[in-house]
N, C-alpha and C positions, 0 to 999 in steps of 0.2 A: 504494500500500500504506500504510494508516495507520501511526499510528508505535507505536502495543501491540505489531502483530504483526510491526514490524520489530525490538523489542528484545528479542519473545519469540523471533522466529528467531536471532539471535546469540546469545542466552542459550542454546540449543539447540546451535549452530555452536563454541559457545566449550567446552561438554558435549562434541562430537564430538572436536575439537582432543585435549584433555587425555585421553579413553577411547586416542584412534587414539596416543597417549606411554605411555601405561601397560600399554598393551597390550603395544607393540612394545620399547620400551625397558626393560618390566619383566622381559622374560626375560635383557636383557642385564647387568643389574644382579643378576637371579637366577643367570646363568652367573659374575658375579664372586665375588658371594656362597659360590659351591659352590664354588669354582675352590682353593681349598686343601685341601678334604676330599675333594674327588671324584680328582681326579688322583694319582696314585701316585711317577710318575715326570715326568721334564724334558718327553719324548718326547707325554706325555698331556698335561699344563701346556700344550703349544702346542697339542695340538688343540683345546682347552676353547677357548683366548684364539680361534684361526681361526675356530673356529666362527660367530665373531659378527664375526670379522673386517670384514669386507668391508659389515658392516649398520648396525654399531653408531650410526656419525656420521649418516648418512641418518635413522635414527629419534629420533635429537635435534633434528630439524630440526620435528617435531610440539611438541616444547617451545616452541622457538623461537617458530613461528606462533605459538602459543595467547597467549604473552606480548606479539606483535604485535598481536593481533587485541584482547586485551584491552586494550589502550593504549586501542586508534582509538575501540571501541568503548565503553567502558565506564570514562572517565580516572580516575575520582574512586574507583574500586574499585581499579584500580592503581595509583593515588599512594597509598592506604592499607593494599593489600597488601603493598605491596615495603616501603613504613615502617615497617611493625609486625615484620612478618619478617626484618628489614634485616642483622642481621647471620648468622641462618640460612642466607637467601639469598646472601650472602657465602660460608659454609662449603659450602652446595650447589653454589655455580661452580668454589668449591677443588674439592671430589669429582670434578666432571666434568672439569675438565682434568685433576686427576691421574688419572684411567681413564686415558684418553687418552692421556697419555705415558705410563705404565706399559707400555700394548699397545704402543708403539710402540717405546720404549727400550730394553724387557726382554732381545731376543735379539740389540742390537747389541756386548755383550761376553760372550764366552766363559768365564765366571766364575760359580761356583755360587751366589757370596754377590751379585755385580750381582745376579743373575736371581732368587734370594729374596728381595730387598729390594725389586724391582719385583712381586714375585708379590704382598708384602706390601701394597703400594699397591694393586694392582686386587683385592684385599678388602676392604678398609680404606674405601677411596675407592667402592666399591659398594654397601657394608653400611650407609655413612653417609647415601648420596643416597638410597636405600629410605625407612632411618628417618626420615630427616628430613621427607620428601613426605608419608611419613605422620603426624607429627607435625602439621604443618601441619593438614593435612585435620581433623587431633582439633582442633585450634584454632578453626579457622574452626566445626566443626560446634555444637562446645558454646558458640561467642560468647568475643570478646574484648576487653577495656577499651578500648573504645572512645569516646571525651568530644565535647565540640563543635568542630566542623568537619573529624569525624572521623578525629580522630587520636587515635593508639594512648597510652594513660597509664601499661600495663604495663613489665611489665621481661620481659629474656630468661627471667628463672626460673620469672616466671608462665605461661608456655608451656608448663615443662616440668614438667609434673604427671602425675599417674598417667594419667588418662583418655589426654589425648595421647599417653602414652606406651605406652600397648594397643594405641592403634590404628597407633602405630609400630612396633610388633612383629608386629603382624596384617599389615601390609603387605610387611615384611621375610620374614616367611613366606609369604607369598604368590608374594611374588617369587622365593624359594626356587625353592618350588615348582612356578610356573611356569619358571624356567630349568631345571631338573631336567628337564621332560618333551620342552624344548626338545634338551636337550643327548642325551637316551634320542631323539629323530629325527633327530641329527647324527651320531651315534657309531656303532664297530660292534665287534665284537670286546668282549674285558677292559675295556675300559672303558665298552662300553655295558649290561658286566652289573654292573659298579659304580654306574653312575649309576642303573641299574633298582633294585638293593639300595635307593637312598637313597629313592626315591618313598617310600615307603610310609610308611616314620617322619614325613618332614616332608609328607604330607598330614595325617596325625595331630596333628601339630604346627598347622599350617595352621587343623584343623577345630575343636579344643581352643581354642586362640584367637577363632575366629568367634564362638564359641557365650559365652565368656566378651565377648567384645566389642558382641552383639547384645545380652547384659543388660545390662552398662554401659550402654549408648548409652540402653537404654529405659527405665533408671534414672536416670541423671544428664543426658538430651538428651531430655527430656518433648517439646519442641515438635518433634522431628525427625519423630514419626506423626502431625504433626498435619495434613498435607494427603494423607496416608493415609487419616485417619479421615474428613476431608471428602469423597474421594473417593476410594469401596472400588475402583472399576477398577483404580487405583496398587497395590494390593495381588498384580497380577500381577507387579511388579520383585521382590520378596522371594522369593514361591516359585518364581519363575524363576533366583533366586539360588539358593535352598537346591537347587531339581532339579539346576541345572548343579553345585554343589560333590560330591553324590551320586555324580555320573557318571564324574567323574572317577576313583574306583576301579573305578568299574565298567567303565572304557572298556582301561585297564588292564590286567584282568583279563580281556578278552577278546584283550587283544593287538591294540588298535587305538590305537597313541599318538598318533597325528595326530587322532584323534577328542576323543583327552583331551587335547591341547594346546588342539582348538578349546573343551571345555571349561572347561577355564581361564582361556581368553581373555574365554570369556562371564561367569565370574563376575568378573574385573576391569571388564568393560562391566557389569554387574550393579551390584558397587558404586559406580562412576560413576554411576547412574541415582540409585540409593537415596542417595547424596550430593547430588545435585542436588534430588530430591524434598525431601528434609531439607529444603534451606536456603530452596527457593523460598520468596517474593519477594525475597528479601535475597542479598546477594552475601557481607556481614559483620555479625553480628549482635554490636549492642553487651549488654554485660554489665551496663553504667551503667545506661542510659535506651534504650527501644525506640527513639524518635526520632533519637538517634545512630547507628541500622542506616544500612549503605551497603544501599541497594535496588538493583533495579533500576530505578524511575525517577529517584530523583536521581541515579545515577550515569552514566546514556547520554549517549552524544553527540548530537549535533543529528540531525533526522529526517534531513534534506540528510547528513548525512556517514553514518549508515548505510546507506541506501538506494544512494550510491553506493559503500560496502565490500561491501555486498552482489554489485553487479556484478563487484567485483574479484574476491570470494570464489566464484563462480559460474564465473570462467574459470582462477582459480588452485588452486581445490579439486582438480579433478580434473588437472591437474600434479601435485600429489603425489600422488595416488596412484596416478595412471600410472608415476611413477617407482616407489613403493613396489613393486607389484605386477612391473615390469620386473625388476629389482632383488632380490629375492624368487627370482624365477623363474629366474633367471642361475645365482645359487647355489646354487639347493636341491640334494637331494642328500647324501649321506655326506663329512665334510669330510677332505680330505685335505692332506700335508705336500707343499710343495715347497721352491724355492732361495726365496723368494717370500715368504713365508711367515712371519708373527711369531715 
């Protein structure tokens, strides 16, 4: 296999990694997100947290890989990813441990104020990792100060500007949204006519966003249509986006929420795609000087070490998601309380 089509398949593989995170872990980050306005009661607080009980850490583990994968593969994009992002990525590892302990800590004291001050962490610590992933994403897509031997010349505040900061909101609702439809196929009863109340406003929210977000991006992110415009077939990710966003009221409104879960799921794969089209050939695009882009050729690894991550990723791919799918399948189902139990 020449080495184009070995860096274009992990360029693809490293796309699948990061959709199969965001997919999965964005409804758990959406179930933290809701987890103070949807639940009413202590009783409801622990079925929201069960809900994901049992998933949550297994779907962290697609982060994990993608950050491996992106090592082996691609070093010189991940020594100037983590450097640029260095101290975000710092507050994103806080977020996830504090999930983490929160679910875990919350119900081992019998105390109103323990258990709201951990409720307070798996909001807090939810609503951060959302924004932040998508801040990031606004970073990388608009280009950032990147100099010779690219390294980052910004500061943390040059990251956090409006643009960034839409598309950190667009993501934070998304993930809303998508844990809302998750948590309406987990629920039953009072609370799953609560969590059906909330759809509707935060699709709103959701679409209101898009649409403000799709002008930005085609206003201040000129070169993100640009292998669009060279290649009209790309033009089926967009309205494969905008149909799935559509469906999801509609899927709704028929009373099929497993339909509109998979909905939602498509439009996060959606904008995965439209992120990836955006950036191709570049992995970071510099702000300074085009020459400063990390690509993807100057940043792959040797043919020899893709070609054999490729082997590995051919018998370790489908491991995860044998597990995922196991795993998945174990729990589904209406989530219920036992001795057991967060």
């Amino acid at each position: 296999m020449n080495y184009e089509l070995l860096t274009f398949i992990w360029f693809v593989l490293l796309g699948v990694l990061l959709c199969g995170y965001a997919i999965l872990d964005g409804f758990d980050l959406g179930v933290g997100i809701l987890h103070p306005f949807i639940a009413k009661d202590d009783t409801q607080r622990r079925l929201v947290m069960n809900s994901i009980g049992p998933l949550w850490d297994g779907n962290e583990v697609w982060l994990v890989t993608f950050g491996g994968a992106l090592f082996a593969a691609f070093p010189v994009a991940y020594a100037t990813v983590f450097s640029s992002f260095y101290l975000a990525f710092f507050l994103l590892l806080t977020c996830l441990i504090g999930r983490a302990v929160s679910l875990e800590f919350r119900s081992k004291v019998q105390s109103p104020r323990w258990r709201k001050a951990w409720d307070f962490g798996f909001f807090a610590s939810s609503l951060t990792a959302a924004a932040l992933l998508g801040i990031a994403g606004g970073n990388v897509m608009a280009g950032m100060e990147l100099g010779p031997r690219y390294v980052y010349e910004g500061g943390l505040l040059s990251q956090i500007y409006w643009y960034p900061l839409l598309v950190g909101a667009l993501t934070v609702s998304l993930f809303a949204m998508h844990g809302a439809i998750y948590l309406y196929l987990k629920t039953e009863d009072e609370l799953q006519a609560r969590v059906r109340r909330a759809i509707h406003p935060l699709f709103l929210t959701f679409a209101g966003l898009y649409v403000v977000v799709t002008l930005a991006t085609w206003l201040h992110v000129p070169h993100a249509t640009e292998n669009i415009a060279n290649y009209p077939v790309l033009w089926i990710v967009p309205v494969l986006n905008f149909l799935a966003v559509l469906n999801i009221p509609r899927a709704m409104y028929l009373n099929r929420p497993g339909y509109a879960f998979f909905s939602s799921a498509m439009v996060i794969l959606a904008f995965a795609s439209l992120f990836s089209v955006a950036i191709f050939p570049n992995l970071m695009l510099s702000t300074i000087d085009p020459a400063y882009s990390v690509t993807l050729e100057n940043a792959r690894s040797s043919h020899a070490t893709l070609g054999t991550m490729l082997i590995i990723a051919a018998i370790g791919m489908p491991c995860v998601l044998s597990y995922t799918v196991i795993i998945y399948w174990i729990f589904h189902g209406k989530v219920k309380l036992d001795p057991h139990s967060y």
